[in-house]
C-alpha positions as a Markdown table, in Angstrom:
| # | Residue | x | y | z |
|---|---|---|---|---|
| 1 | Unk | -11.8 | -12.7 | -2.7 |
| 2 | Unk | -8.8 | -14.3 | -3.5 |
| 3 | Unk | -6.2 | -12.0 | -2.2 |
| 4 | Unk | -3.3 | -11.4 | -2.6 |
| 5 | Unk | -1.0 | -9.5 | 0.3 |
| 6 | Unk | 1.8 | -7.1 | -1.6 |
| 7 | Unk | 5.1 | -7.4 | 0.4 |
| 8 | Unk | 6.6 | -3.6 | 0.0 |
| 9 | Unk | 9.9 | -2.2 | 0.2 |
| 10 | Unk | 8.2 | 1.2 | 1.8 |
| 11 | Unk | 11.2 | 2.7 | 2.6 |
| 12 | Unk | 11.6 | 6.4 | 1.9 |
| 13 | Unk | 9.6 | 8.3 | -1.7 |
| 14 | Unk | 10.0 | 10.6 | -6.1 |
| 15 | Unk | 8.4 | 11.4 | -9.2 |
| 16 | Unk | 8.6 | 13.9 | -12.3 |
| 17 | Unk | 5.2 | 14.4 | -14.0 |
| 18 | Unk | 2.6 | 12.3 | -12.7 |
| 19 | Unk | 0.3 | 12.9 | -10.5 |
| 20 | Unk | 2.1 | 11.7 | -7.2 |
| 21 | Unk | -0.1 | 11.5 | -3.8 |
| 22 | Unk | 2.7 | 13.0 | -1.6 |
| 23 | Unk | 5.8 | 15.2 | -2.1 |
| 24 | Unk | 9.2 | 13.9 | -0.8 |
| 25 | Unk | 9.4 | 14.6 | 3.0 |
| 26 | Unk | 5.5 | 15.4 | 3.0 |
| 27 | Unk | 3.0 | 13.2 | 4.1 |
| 28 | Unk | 1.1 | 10.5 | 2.2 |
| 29 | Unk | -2.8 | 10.8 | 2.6 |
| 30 | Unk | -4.4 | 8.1 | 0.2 |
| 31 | Unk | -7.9 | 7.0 | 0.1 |
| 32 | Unk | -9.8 | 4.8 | -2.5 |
| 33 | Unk | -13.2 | 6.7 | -4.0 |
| 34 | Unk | -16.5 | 4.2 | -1.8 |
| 35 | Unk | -16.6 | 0.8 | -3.0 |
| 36 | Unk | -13.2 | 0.7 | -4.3 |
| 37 | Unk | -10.2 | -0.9 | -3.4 |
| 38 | Unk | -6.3 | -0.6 | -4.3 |
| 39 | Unk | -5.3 | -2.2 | -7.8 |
| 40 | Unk | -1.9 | -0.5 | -8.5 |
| 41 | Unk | 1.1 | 0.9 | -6.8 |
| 42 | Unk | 3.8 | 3.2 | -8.2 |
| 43 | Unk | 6.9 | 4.3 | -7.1 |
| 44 | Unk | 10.4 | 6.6 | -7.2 |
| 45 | Unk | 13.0 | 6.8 | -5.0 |
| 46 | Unk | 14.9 | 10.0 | -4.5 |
| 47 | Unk | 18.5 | 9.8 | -3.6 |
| 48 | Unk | 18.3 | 13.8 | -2.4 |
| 49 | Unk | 15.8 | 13.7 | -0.7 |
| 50 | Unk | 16.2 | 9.7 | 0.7 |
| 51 | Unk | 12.4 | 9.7 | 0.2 |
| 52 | Unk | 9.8 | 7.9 | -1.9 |
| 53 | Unk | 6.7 | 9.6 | -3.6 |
| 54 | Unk | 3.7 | 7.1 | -4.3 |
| 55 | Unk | 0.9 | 6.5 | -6.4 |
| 56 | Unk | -2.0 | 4.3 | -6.1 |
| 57 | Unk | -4.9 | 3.7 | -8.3 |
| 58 | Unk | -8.2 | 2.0 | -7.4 |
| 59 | Unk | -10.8 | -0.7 | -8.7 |
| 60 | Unk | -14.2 | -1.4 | -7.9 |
| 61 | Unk | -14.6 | -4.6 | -5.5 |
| 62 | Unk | -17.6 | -3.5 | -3.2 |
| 63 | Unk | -21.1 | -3.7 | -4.3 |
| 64 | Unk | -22.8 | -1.9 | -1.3 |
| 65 | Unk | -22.1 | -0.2 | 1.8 |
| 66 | Unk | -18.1 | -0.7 | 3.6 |
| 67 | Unk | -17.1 | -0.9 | 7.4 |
| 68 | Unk | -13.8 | 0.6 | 6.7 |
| 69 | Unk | -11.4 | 1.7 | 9.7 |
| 70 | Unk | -8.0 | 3.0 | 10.0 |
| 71 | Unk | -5.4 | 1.0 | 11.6 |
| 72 | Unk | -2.9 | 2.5 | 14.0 |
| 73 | Unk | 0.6 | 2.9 | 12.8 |
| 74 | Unk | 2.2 | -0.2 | 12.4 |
| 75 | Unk | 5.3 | 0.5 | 13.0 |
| 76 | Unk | 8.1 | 2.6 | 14.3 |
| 77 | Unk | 11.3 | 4.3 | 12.6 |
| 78 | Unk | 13.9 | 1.7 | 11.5 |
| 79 | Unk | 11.5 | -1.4 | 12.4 |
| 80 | Unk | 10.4 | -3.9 | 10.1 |
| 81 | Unk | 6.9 | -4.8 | 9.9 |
| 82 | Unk | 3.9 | -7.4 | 8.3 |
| 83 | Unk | 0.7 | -6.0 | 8.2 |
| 84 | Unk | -2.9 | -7.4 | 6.9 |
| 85 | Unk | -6.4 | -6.2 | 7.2 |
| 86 | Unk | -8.7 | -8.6 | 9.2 |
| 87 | Unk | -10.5 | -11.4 | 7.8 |
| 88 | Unk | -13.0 | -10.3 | 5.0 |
| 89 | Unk | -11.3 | -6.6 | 4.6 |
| 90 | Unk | -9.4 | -5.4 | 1.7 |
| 91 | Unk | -6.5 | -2.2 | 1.9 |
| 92 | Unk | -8.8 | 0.4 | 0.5 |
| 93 | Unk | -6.0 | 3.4 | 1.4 |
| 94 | Unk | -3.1 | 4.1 | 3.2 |
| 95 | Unk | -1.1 | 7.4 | 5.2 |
| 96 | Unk | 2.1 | 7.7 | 6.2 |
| 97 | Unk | 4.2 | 10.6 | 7.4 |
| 98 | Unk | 8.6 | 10.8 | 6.9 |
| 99 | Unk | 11.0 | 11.6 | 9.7 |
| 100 | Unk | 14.4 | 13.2 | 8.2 |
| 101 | Unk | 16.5 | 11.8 | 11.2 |
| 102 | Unk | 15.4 | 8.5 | 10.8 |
| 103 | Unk | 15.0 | 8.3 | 6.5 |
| 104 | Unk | 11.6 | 6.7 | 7.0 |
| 105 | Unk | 8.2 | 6.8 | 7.2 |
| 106 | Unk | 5.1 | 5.6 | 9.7 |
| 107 | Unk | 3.1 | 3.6 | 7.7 |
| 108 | Unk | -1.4 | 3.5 | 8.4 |
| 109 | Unk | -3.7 | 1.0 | 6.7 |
| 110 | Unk | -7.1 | 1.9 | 5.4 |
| 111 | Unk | -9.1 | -1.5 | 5.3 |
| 112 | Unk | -12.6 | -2.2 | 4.3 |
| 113 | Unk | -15.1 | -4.6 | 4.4 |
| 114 | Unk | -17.9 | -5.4 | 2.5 |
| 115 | Unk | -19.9 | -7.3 | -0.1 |
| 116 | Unk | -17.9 | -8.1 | -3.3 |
| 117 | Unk | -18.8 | -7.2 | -6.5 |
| 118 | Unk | -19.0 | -9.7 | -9.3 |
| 119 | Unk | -15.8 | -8.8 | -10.8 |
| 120 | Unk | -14.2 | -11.0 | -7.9 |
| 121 | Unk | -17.2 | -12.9 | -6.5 |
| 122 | Unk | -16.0 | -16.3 | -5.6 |
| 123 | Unk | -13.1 | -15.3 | -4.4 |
| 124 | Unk | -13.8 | -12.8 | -1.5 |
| 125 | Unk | -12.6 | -14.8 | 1.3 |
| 126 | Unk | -9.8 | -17.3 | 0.0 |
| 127 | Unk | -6.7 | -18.3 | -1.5 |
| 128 | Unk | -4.4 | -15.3 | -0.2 |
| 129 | Unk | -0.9 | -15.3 | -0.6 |
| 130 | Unk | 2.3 | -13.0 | -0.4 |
| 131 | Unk | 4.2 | -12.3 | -3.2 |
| 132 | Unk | 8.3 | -11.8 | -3.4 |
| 133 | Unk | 9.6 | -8.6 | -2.9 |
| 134 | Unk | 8.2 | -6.0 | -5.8 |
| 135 | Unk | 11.0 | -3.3 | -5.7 |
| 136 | Unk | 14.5 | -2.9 | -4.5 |
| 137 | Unk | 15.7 | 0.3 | -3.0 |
| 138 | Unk | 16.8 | 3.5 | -4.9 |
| 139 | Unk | 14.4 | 2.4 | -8.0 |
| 140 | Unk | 11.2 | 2.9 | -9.6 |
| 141 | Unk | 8.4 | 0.4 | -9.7 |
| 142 | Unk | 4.8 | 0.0 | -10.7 |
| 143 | Unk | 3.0 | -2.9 | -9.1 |
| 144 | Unk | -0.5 | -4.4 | -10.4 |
| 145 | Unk | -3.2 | -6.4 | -8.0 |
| 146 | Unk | -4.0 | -9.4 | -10.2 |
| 147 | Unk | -7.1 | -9.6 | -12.2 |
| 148 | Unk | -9.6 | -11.3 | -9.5 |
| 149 | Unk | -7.6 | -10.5 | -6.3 |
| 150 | Unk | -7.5 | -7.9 | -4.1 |
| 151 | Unk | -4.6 | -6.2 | -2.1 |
| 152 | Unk | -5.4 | -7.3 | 1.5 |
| 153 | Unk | -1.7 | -6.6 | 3.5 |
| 154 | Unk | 1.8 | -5.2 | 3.4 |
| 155 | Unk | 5.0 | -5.7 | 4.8 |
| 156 | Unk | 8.2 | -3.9 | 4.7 |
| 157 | Unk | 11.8 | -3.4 | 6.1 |
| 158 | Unk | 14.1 | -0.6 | 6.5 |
| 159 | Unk | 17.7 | -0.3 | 5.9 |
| 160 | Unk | 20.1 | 3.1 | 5.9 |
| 161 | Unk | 23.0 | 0.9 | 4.6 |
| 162 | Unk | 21.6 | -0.1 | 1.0 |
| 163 | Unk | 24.0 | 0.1 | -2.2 |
């Protein structure tokens, strides 16, 4: 698949009447339906709560049977980090947990391997690339996967000091 690695600002969590995966301060649990991959990302920052609430929607992109795995955390409080799936593996959910001290969260990768289906056959293995930075702090933002790529890493910094 051509994919395409989103470079995130996940740095604390918000919302008002969606249908948020976490609560501010709570854990984030996320996990696309089998055979399905992430295609959007939403988010709010609350200044209150120095948090982020996020929400993710899925797309088809597997056309039988996944190897998925969860990665380890990939990082610790106040550390940046750049994370991708291995070769042939697609971010198919994600967890994270928030630390009041620190104003930040532990992030956890779902990825998942398999066959693609034909709404990205062709490009299942090539062409990725990261984009520039899709949100500043304190601000809401919805993100979309392109048409015929898949979301296949992440990256991220931290930083108490923001304006």
């Amino acid at each position: 698949m051509r994919r395409v690695a989103l470079f995130l600002l996940l740095t604390g969590l918000f919302a008002s009447g969606q249908d948020w995966h976490n609560n501010y301060d709570e854990p984030l649990n996320f996990q696309c339906p089998p055979g399905q991959s992430i295609s959007s990302i939403s988010s709010y920052h609350n200044s209150y709560h120095d948090d982020r609430r996020w929400k993710f929607s899925c797309k088809p992109t597997f056309s039988w049977g996944t190897d998925c795995f969860l990665s380890p955390y990939v990082n610790d409080f106040d550390e940046t980090f750049s994370f991708e799936c291995p070769p042939h593996h697609v971010i198919a959910g994600i967890n994270s947990y928030h630390n009041n001290y620190h104003e930040d969260r532990r992030w956890q990768f779902y990825c998942c391997r398999s066959k693609c289906t034909s709404e990205v056959r062709g490009h299942c293995h090539s062409g990725c690339q990261w984009t520039s930075f899709v949100n500043s702090f304190d601000e809401y933002f919805f993100w979309t996967v392109p048409i015929q790529r898949v979301l296949v890493g992440t990256g991220s910094y931290h930083d108490d000091f923001h304006e």
